[in-house]
Structures are given as structure tokens and as C-alpha cells.
VOKEZA-394076 format. One line per field, with one value per atom (N, C-alpha, C, O): residue number from 0; residue in three letters; atom name; y, z, x. Coordinates in Angstrom, 1 decimal. Example, Ala and Ser with C-alpha at 12.3 -4.5 7.8 and 13.67 -1.06 7.14 Angstrom:
# VOKEZA-394076
num <- [0,0,0,0,1,1,1,1]
residu <- [ALA,ALA,ALA,ALA,SER,SER,SER,SER]
atome <- [N,CA,C,O,N,CA,C,O]
c2 <- [-5.7,-4.5,-3.3,-3.3,-2.2,-1.1,0.0,1.1]
c3 <- [7.8,7.8,7.8,8.5,7.1,7.1,7.9,8.0]
c1 <- [13.2,12.3,13.2,14.2,12.8,13.7,12.9,13.4]
***
This chain:
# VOKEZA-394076
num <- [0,0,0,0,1,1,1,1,2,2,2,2,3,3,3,3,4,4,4,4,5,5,5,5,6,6,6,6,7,7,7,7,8,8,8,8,9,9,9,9,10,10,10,10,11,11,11,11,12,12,12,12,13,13,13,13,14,14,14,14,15,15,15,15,16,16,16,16,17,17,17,17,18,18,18,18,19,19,19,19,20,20,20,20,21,21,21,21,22,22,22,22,23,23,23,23,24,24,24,24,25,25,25,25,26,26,26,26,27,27,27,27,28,28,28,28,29,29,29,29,30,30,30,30,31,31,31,31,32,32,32,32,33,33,33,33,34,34,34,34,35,35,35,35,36,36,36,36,37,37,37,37,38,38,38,38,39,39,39,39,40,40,40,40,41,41,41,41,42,42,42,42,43,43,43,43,44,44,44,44,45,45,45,45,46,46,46,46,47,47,47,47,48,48,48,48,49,49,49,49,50,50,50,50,51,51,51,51,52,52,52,52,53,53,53,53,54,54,54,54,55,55,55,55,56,56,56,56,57,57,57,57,58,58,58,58,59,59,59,59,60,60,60,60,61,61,61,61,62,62,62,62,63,63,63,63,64,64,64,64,65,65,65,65,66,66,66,66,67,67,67,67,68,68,68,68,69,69,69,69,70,70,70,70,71,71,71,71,72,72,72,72,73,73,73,73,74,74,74,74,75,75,75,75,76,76,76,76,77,77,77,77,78,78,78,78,79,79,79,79,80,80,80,80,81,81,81,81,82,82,82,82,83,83,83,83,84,84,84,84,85,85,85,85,86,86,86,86,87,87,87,87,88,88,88,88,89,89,89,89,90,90,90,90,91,91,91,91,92,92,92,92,93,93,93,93,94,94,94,94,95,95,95,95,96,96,96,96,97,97,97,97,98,98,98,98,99,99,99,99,100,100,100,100,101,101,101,101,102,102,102,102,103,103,103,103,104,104,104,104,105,105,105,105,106,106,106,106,107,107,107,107,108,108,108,108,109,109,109,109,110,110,110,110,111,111,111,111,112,112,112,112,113,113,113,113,114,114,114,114,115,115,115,115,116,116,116,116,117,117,117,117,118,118,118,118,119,119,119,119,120,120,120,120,121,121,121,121,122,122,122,122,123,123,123,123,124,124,124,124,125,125,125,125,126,126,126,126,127,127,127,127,128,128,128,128,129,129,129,129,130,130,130,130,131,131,131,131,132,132,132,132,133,133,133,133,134,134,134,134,135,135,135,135,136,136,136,136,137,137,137,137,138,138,138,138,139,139,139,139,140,140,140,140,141,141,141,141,142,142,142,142,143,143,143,143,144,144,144,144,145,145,145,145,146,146,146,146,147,147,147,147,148,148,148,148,149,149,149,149,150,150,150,150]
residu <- [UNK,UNK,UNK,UNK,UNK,UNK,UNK,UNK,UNK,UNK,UNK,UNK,UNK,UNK,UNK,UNK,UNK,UNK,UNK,UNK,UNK,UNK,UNK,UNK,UNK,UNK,UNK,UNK,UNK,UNK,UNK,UNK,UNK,UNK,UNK,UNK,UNK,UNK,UNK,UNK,UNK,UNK,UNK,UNK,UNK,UNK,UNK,UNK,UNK,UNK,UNK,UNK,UNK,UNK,UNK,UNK,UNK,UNK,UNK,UNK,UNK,UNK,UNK,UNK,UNK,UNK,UNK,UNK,UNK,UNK,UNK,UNK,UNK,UNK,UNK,UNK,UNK,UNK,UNK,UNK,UNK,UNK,UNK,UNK,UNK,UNK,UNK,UNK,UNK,UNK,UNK,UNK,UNK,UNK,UNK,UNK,UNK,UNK,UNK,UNK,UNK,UNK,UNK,UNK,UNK,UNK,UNK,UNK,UNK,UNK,UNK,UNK,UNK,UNK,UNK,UNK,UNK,UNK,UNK,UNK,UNK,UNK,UNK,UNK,UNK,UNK,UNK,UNK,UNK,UNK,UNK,UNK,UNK,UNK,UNK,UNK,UNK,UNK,UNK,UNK,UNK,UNK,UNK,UNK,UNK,UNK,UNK,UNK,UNK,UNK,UNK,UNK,UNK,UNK,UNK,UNK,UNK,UNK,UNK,UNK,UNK,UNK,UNK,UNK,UNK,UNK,UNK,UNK,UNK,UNK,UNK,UNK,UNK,UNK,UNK,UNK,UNK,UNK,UNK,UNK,UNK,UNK,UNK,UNK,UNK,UNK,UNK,UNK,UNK,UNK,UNK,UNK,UNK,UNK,UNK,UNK,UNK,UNK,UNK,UNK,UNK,UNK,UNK,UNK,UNK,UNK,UNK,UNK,UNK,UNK,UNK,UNK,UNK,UNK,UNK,UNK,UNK,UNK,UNK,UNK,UNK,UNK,UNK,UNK,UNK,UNK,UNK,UNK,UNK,UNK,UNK,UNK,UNK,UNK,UNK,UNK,UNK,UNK,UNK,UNK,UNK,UNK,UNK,UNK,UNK,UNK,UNK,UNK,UNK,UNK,UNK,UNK,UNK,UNK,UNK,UNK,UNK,UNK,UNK,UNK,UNK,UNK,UNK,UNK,UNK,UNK,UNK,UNK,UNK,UNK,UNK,UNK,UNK,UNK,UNK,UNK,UNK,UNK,UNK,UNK,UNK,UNK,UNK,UNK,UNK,UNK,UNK,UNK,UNK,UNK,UNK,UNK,UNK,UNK,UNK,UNK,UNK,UNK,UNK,UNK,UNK,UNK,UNK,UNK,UNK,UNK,UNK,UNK,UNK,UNK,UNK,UNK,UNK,UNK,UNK,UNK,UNK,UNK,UNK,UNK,UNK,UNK,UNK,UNK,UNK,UNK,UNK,UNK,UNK,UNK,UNK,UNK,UNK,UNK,UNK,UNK,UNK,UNK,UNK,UNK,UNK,UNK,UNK,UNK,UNK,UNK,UNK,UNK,UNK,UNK,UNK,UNK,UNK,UNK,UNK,UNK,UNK,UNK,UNK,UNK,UNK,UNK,UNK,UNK,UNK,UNK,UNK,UNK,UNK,UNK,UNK,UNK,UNK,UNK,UNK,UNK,UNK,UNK,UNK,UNK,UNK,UNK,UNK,UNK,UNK,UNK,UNK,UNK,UNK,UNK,UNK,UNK,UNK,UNK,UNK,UNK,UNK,UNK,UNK,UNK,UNK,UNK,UNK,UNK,UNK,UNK,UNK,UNK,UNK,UNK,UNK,UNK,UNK,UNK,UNK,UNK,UNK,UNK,UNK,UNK,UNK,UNK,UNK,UNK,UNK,UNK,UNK,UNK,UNK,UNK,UNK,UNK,UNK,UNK,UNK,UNK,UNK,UNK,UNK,UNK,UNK,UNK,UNK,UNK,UNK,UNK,UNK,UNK,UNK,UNK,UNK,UNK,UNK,UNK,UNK,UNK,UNK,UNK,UNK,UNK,UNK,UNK,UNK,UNK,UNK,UNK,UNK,UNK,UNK,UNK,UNK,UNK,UNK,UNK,UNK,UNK,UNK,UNK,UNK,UNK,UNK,UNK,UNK,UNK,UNK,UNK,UNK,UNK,UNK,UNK,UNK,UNK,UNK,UNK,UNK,UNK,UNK,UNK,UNK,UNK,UNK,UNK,UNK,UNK,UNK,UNK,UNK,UNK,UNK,UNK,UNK,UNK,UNK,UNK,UNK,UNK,UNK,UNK,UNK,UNK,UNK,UNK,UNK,UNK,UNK,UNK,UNK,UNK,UNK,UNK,UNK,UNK,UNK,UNK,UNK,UNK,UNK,UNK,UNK,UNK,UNK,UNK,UNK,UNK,UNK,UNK,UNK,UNK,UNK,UNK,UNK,UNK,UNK,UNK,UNK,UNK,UNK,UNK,UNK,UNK,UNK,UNK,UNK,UNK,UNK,UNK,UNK,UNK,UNK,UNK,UNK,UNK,UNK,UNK,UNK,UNK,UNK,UNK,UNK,UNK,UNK,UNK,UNK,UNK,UNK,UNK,UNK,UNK,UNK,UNK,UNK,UNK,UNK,UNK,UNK,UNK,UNK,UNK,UNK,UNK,UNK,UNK,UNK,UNK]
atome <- [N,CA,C,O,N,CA,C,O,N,CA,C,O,N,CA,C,O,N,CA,C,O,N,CA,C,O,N,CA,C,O,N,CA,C,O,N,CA,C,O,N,CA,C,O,N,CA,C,O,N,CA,C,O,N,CA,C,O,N,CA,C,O,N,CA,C,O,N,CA,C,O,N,CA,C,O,N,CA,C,O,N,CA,C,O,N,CA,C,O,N,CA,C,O,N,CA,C,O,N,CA,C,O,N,CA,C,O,N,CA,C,O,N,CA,C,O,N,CA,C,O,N,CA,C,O,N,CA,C,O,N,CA,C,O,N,CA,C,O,N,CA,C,O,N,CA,C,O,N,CA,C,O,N,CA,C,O,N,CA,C,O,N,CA,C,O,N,CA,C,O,N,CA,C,O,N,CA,C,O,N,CA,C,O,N,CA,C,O,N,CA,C,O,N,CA,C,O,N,CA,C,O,N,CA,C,O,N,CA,C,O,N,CA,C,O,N,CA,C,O,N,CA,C,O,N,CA,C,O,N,CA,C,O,N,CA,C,O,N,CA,C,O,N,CA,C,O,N,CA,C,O,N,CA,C,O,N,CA,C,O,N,CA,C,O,N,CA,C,O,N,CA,C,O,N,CA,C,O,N,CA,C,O,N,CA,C,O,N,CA,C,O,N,CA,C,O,N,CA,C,O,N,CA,C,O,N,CA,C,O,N,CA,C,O,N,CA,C,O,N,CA,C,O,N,CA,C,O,N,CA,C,O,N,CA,C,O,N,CA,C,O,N,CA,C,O,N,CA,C,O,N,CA,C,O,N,CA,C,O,N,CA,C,O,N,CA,C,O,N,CA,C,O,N,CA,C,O,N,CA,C,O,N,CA,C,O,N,CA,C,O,N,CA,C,O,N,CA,C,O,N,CA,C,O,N,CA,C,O,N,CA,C,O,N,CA,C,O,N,CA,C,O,N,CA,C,O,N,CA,C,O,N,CA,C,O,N,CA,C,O,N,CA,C,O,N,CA,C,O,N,CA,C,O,N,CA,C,O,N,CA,C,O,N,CA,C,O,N,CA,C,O,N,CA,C,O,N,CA,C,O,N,CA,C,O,N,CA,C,O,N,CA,C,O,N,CA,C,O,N,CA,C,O,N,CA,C,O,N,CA,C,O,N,CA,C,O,N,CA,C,O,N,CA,C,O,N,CA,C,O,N,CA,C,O,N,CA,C,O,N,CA,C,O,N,CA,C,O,N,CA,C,O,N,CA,C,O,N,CA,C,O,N,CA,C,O,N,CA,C,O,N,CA,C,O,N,CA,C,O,N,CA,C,O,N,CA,C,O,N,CA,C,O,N,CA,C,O,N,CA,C,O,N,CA,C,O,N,CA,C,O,N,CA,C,O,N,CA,C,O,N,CA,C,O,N,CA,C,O,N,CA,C,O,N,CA,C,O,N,CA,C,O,N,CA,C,O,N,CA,C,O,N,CA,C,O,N,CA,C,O,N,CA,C,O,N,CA,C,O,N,CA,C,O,N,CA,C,O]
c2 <- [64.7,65.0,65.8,65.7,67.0,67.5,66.7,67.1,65.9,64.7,63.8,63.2,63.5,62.8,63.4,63.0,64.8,65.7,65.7,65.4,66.1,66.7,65.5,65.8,64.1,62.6,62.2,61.5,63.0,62.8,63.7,63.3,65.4,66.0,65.8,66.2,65.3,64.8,63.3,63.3,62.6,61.2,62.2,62.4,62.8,63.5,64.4,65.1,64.8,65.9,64.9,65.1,63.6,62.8,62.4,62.8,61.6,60.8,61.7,61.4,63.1,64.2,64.3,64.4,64.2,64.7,63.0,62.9,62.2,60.8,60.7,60.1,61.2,61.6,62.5,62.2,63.8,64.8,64.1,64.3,63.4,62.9,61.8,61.7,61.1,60.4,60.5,59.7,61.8,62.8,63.2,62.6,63.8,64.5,63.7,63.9,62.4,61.3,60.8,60.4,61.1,60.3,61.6,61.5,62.9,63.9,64.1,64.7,63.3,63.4,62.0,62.2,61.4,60.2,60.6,60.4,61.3,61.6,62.9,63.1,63.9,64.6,64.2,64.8,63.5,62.8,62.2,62.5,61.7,61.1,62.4,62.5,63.2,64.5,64.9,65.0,65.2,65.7,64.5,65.0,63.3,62.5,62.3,61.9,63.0,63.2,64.8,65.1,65.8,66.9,66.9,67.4,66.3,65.6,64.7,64.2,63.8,62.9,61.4,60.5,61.3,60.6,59.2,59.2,57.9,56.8,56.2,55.6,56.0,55.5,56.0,55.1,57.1,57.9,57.8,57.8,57.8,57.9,56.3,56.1,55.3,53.4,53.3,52.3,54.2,54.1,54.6,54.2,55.4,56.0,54.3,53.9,53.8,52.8,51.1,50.5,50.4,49.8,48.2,48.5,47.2,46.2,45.9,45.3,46.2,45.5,46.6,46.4,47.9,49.4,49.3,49.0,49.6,50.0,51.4,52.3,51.7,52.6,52.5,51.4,54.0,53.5,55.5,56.4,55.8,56.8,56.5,55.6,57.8,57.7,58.4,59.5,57.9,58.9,59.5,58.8,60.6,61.0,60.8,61.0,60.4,59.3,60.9,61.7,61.0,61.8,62.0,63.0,60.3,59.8,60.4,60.5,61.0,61.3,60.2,60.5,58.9,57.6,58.0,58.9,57.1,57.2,55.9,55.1,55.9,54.8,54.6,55.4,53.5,53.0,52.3,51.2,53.4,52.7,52.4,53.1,51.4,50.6,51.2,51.4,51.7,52.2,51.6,51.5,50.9,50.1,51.0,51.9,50.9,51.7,51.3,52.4,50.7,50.3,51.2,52.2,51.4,52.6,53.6,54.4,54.0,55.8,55.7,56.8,54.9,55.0,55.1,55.8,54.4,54.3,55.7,56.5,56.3,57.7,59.0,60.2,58.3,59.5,59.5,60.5,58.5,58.1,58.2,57.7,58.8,58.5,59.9,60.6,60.2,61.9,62.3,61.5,63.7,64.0,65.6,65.9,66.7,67.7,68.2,67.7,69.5,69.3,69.2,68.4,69.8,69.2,68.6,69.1,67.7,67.3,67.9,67.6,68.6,69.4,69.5,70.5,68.2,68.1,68.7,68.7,69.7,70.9,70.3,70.6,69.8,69.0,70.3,71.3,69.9,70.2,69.1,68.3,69.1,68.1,68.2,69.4,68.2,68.4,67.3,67.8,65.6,65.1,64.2,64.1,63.4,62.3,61.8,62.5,60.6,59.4,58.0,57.0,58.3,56.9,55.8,56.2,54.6,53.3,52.4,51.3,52.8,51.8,51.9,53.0,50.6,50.9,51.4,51.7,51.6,52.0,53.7,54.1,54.6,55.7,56.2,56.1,56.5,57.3,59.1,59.8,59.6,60.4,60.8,60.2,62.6,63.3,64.6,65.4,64.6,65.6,66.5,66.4,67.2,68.3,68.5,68.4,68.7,69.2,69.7,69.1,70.7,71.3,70.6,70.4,70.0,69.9,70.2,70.2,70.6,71.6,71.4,71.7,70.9,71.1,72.0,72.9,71.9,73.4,74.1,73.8,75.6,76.4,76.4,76.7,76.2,75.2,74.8,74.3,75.1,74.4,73.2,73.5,71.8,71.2,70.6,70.4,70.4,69.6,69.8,70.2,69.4,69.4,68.1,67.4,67.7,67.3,66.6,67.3,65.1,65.0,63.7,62.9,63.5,62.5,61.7,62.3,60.2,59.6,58.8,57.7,58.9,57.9,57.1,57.6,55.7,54.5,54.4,54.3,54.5,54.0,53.1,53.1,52.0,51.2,51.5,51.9,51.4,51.6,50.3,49.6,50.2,49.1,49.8,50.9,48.7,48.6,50.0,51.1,49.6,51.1,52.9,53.7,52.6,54.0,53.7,52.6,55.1,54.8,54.6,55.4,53.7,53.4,53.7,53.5,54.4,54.0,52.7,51.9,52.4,50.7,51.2,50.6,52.6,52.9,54.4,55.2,54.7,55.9,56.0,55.5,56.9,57.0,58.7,59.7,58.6,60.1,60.5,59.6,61.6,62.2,63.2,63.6,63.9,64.6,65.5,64.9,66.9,67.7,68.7,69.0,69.5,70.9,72.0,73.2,72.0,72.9,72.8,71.7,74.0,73.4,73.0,72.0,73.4,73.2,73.9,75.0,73.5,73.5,75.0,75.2,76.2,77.4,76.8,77.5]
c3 <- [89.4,89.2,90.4,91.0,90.6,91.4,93.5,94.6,93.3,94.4,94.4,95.5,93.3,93.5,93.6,94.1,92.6,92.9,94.3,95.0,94.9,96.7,97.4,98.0,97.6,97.8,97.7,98.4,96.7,96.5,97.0,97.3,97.1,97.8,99.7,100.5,99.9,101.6,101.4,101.9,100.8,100.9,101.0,102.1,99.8,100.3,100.7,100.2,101.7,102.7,104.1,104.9,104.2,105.3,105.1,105.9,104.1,104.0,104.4,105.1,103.7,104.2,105.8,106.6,106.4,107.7,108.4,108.8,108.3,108.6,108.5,109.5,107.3,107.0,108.2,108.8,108.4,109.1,110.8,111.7,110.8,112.3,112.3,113.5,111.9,111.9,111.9,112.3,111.2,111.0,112.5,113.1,113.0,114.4,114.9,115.3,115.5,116.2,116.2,117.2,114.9,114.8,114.9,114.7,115.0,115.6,116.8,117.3,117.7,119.0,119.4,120.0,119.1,119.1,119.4,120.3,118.3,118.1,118.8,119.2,119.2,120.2,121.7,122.5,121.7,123.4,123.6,124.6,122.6,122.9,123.2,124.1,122.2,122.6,124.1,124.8,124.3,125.6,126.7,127.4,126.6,127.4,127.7,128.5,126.5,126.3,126.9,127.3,127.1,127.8,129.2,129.7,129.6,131.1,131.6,132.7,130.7,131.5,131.8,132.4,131.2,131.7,130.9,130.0,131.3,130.3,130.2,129.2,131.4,131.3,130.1,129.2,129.9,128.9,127.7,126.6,127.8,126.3,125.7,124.7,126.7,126.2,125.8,125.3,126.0,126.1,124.6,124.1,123.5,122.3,121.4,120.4,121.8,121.1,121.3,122.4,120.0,119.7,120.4,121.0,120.3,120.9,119.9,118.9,120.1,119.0,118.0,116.9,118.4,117.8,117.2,118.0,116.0,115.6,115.4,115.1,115.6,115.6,114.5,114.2,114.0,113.2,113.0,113.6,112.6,112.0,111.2,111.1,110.4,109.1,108.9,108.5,109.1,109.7,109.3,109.5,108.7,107.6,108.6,109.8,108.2,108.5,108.4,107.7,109.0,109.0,107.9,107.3,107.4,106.1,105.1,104.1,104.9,104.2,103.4,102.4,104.1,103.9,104.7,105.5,104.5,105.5,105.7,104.8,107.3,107.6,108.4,109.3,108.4,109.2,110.5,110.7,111.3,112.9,113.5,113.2,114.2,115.1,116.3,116.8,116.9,118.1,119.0,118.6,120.1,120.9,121.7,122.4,121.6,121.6,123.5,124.1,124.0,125.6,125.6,125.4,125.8,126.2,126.0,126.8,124.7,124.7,125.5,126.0,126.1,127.2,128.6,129.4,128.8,130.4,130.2,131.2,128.4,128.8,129.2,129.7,128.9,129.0,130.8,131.4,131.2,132.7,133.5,134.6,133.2,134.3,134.4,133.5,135.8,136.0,135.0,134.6,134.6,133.7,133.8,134.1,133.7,133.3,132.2,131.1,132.3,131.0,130.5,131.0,129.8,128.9,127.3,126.4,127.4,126.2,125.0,125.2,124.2,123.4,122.0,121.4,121.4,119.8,119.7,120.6,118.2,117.8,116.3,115.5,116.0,114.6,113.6,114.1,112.7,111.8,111.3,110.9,111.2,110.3,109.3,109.6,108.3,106.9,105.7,104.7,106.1,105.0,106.2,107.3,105.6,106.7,105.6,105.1,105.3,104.5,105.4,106.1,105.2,105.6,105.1,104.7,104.9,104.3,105.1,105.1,105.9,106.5,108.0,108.5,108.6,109.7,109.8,111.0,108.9,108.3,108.1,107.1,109.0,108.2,108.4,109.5,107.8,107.5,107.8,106.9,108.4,108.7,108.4,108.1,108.6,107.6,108.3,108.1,109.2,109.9,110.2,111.4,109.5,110.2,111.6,112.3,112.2,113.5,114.1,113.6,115.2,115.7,117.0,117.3,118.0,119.1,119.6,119.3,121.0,122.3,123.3,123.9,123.9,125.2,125.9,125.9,126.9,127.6,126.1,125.3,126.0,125.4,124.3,123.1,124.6,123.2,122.6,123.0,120.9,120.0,120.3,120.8,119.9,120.2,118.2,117.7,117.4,116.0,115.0,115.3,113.9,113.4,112.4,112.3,111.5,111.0,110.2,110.0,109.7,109.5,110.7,110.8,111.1,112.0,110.6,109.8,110.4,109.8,110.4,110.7,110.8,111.7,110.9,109.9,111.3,111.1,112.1,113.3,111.5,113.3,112.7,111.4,113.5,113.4,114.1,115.2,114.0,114.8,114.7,113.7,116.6,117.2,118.0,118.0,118.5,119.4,120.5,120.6,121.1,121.8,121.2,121.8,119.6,119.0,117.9,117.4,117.8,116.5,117.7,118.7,117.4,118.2,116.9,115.7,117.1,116.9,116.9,117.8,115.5,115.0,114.9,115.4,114.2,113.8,113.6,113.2,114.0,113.5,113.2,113.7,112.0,111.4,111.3,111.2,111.5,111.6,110.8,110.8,110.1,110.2,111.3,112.0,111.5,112.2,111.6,111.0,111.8,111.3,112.0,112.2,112.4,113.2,111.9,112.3,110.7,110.0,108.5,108.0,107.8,106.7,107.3,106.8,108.4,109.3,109.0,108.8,109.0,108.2,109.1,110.2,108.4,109.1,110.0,110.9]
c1 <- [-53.8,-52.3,-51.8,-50.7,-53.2,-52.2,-52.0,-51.4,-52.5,-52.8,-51.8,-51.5,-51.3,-50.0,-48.2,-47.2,-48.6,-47.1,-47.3,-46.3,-48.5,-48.4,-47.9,-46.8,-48.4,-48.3,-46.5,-45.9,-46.0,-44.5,-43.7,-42.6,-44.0,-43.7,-43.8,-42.9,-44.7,-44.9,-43.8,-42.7,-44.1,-42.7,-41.5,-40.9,-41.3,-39.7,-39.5,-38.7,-40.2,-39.9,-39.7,-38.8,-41.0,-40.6,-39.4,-38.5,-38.9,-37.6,-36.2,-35.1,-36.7,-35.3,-35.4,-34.5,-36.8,-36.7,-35.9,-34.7,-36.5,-35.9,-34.6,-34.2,-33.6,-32.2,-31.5,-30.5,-32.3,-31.6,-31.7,-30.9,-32.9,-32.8,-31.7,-31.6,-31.0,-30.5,-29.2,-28.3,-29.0,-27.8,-27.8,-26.9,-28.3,-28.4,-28.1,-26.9,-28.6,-28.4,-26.7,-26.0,-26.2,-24.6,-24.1,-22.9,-24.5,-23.5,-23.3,-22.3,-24.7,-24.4,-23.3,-22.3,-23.5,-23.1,-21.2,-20.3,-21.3,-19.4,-19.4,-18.3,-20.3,-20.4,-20.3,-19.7,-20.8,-21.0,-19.1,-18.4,-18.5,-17.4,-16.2,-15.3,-16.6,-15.9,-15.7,-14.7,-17.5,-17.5,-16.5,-15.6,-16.8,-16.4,-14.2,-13.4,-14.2,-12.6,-12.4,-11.3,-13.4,-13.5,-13.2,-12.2,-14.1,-14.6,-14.1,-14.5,-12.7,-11.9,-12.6,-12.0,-14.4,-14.7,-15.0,-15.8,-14.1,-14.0,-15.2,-15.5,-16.2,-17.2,-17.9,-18.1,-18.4,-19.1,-18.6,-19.2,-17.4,-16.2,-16.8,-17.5,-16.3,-17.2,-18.5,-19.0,-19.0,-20.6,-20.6,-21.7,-19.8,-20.2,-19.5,-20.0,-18.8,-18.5,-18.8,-18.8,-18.8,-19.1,-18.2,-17.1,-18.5,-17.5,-16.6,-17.0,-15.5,-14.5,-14.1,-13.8,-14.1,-14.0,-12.3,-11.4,-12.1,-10.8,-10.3,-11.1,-9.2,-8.6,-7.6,-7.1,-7.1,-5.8,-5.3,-6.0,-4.6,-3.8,-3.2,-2.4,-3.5,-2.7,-1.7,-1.9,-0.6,0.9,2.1,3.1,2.2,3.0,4.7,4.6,5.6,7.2,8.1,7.7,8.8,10.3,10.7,10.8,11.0,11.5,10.8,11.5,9.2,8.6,7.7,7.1,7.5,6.7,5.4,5.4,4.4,3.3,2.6,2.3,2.6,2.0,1.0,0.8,0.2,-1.1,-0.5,0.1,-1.0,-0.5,-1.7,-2.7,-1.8,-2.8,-2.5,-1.4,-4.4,-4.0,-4.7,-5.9,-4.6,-5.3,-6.4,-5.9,-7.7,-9.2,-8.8,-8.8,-8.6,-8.6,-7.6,-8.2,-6.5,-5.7,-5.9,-5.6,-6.7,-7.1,-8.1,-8.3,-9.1,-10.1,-9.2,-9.6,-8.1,-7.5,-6.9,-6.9,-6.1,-5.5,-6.8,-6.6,-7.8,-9.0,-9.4,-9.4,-9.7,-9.9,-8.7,-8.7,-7.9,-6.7,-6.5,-6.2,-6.7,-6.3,-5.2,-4.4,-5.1,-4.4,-4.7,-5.9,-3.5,-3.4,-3.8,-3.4,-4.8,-5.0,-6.7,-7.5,-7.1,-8.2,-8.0,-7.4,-8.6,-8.2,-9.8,-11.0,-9.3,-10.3,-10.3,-9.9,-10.8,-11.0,-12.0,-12.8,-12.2,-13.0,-13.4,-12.5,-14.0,-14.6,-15.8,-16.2,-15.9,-16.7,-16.9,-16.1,-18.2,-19.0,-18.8,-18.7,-18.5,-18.6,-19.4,-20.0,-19.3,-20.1,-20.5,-20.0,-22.0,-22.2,-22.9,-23.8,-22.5,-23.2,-24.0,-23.5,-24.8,-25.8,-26.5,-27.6,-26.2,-26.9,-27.4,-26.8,-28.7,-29.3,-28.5,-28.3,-28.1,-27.4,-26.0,-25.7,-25.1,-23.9,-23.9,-24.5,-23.0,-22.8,-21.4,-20.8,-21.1,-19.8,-19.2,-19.6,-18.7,-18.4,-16.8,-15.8,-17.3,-15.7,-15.9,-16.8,-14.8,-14.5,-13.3,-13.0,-12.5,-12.1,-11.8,-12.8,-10.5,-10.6,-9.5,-8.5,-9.0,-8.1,-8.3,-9.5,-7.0,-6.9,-6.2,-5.0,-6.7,-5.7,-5.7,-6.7,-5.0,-4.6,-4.6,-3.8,-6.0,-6.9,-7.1,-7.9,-6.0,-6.9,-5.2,-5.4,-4.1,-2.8,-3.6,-4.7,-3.0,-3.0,-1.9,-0.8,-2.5,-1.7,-1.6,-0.4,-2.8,-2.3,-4.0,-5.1,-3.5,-5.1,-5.2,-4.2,-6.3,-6.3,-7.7,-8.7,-7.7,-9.4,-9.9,-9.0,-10.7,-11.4,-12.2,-12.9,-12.0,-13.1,-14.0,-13.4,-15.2,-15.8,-16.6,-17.1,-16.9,-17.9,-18.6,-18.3,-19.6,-20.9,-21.6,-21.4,-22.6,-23.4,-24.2,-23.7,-25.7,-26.8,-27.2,-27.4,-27.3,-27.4,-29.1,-29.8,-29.2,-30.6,-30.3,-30.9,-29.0,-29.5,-28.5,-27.9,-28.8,-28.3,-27.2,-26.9,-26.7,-25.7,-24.1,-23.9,-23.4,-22.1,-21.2,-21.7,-19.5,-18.9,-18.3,-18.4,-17.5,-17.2,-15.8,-14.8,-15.7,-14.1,-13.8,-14.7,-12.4,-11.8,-10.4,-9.4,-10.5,-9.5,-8.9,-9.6,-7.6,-7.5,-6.0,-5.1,-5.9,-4.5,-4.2,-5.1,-2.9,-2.6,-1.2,-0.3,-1.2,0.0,-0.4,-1.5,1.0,0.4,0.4,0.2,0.5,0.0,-0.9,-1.1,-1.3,-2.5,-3.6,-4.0,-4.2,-5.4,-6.2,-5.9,-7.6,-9.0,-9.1,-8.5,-9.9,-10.2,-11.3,-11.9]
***
């Protein structure tokens, strides 16, 4: 008996370690893109995502309506590569990360600034797919408001 509690204790201690590595892996993943929106640099920014990556925001209206705007993934790469004043500096917290196989889901919190401006805050939602070479971004979804921002 006591040979198989231990046998099931070692399974789920590997399976959590197997979870957290994989967790780590899609934090760098959405880390590396950060940095690459730091550093201006689009090469690096392409390299965290996937072919065919969607974008969208979720956009609270003047009128007080809200709407899903499409944002073309090739222009936030040419505005990331194109000299520009300025650092551009999303500040995330991890908060949940769901994983199913090659599929995981992310929920993120974040303030961004221009250099060391507050410029707005809101939540980041990411999709990744782990492909042959790592976990890629497939999709992000975001709101934005400059107040009620996560501590």
C-alpha cells in the first residue's frame, strides 16, 4: 500500500512539474514579445507568433456601446519596427494560464507606458499553440481604459 500511495505521489508531482514547465515556456513566449515591443524589434516580435495570428479589442464607444475592432497583426509589427519615439512598455501579470494539450489560454492584467507615461491599462487575453518549434501565439485579445487598473 504504502508502494502505491508513493507511485501516485511521484505521477503527481511529475505531472505538476510537466504543467509548471510548460507554464514557464508560454510565459516566456508572451515575455519575449514584450521585450521585442521594448527593443523596437519586429523581427523578434514575428518570431513569438503564429501564421495567421488574430488580433481584436474589445472597445468601450463614447456612445457607451462596445465593440470588437479587428486589428491587422502586420501593422502592429511595421508600428513596432519603424523607428519611433518612445518605448513602448506593456507591464502584465500573469494571473491564470490554462492548458489542454497544445492549446493554452492566458489572462493577463497590464499597465502601459510610454517610456516611463502612463499611457492606459487593461486585460491581455492570449491563445498559443505549441508548434514544433515552441508555444506561438495564434491570438490576442485585449481591453483598454485609462482608469480601474489592476494594482
Amino acid at each position: 500500500m504504502k508502494k502505491l500511495i508513493l507511485l501516485f505521489l511521484v505521477a503527481l508531482s511529475s505531472n505538476s512539474f510537466a504543467q509548471q514547465t510548460e507554464q514557464d515556456a508560454i510565459k516566456q513566449t508572451i515575455n519575449t514579445m514584450f521585450n521585442a515591443m521594448r527593443k523596437g524589434d519586429s523581427t523578434m516580435l514575428r518570431a513569438t507568433f503564429a501564421k495567421g495570428i488574430a488580433f481584436h479589442s474589445v472597445a468601450n464607444k463614447k456612445d457607451g456601446s462596445v465593440a470588437l475592432e479587428i486589428e491587422n497583426p502586420d501593422d502592429f509589427i511595421k508600428l513596432i519596427g519603424t523607428p519611433h519615439k518612445g518605448v513602448y512598455d506593456e507591464r502584465i501579470t500573469f494571473t491564470d494560464i490554462k492548458i489542454d494539450g497544445p492549446l493554452a489560454s492566458v489572462w493577463a492584467p497590464y499597465k502601459f507606458y510610454l517610456d516611463d507615461k502612463y499611457s492606459h491599462c487593461g486585460v491581455d487575453v492570449f491563445q498559443l499553440m505549441k508548434t514544433t518549434d515552441g508555444w506561438k501565439i495564434i491570438y490576442i485579445v485585449d481591453t483598454r481604459r485609462k482608469d480601474n487598473c489592476p494594482e
